[in-house]
N, C-alpha and C positions, 0 to 999 in steps of 0.2 A: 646172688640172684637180685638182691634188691640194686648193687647197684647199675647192674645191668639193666634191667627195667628203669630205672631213674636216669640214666644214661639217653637211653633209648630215647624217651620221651622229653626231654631237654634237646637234645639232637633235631627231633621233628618237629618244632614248638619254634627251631631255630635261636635258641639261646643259649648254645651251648659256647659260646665265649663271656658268657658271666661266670660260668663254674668251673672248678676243675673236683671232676667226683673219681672215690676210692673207698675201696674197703679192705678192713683189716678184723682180724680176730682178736681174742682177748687171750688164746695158746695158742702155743707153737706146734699143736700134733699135725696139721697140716702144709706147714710154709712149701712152697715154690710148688702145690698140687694144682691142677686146674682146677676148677667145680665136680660137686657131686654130678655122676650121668644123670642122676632123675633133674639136674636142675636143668644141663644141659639141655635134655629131651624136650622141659615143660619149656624155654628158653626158645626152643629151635619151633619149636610147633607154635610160636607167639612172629614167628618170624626176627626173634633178636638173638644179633650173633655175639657172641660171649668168650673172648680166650684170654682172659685176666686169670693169675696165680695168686693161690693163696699167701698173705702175710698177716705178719704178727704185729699189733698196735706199738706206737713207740711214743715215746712220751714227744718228741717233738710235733704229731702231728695235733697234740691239744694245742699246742701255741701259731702251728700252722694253717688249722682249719677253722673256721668260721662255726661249723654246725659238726657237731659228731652225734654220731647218731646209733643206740643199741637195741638190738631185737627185744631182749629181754632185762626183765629187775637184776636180775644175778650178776648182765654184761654191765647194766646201764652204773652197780654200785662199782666194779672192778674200775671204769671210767672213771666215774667221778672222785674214787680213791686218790687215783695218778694222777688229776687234773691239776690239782696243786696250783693256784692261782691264773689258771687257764682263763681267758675269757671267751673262749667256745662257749656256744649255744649246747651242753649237753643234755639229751632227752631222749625217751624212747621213738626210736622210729612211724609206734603204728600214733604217736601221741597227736599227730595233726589230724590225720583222721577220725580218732576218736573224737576230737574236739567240734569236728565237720560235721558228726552224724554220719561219716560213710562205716564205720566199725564198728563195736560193740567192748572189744577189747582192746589192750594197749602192748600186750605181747603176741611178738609172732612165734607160735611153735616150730622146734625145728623138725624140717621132715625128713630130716634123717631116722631119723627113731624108728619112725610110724609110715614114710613112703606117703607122705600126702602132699608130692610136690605142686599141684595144680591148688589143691587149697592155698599152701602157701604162695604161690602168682596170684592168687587175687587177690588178697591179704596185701602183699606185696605194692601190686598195681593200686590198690586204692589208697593204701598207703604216698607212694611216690606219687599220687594225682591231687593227694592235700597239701602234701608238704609242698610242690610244684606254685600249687595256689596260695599258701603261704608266705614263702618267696620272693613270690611275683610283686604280692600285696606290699610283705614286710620293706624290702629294696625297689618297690615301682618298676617294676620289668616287663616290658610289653612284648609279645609275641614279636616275633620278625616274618612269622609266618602267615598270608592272610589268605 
């Protein structure tokens, strides 16, 4: 979900050739699945369209990606285990937000559990709306959109 929200929003900002965004899991119990339906659903009713398969993290994409980024403490320590002289930015996802004042919290629960997928899109969305500003701020990125 997240990064279809963070996708989405780079896309309409018009900077979507500064990124290339992905997500991967930390197991394998879901590789080549689509998204959960509830993410779909909460996804489709935001107007963003979504048909990325689930994968599994690999150690090259620490030396490949800039920023990696984990829902939760449990993801963010399996990360930083593997990181192994990485120089990715690795942090928790909701950690910009928090830092902004738009959260409270720095983990996102999953609603797989619990069925709270529209809590998790807002969580989500303000999440990818700091990091966004972040970003911007940290590499000077200006909208193309006016």
């Amino acid at each position: 979900m997240a990064e279809a929200i963070f996708r989405d929003m780079v896309e309409k900002e018009g900077l979507a050739d500064h990124f290339e965004i992905d997500s991967a899991g930390t197991s394998g119990y879901h590789v080549d699945q689509p998204a959960h339906a509830g993410t779909l659903m909460v996804l489709s009713k935001a107007g963003i369209a979504y048909d990325g398969r689930a994968r599994r993290i690999e150690r090259s994409d620490l030396d490949y990606y800039d920023y990696v980024l984990a829902m939760d403490r449990e993801n963010l320590s399996f990360v930083r285990k593997a990181s192994g002289g990485s120089s990715a930015e690795i942090n928790l996802f909701l950690a910009y937000a928090k830092a902004a004042g738009a959260v409270k919290i720095d983990e996102v629960p999953d609603p797989y559990y619990d069925n709270t997928f529209d809590k998790t899109y807002t969580l989500l969305r303000r999440g990818s709306e700091a990091l966004l500003d972040y970003l911007r701020a940290e590499h000077k990125l200006l909208n193309k959109v006016t």
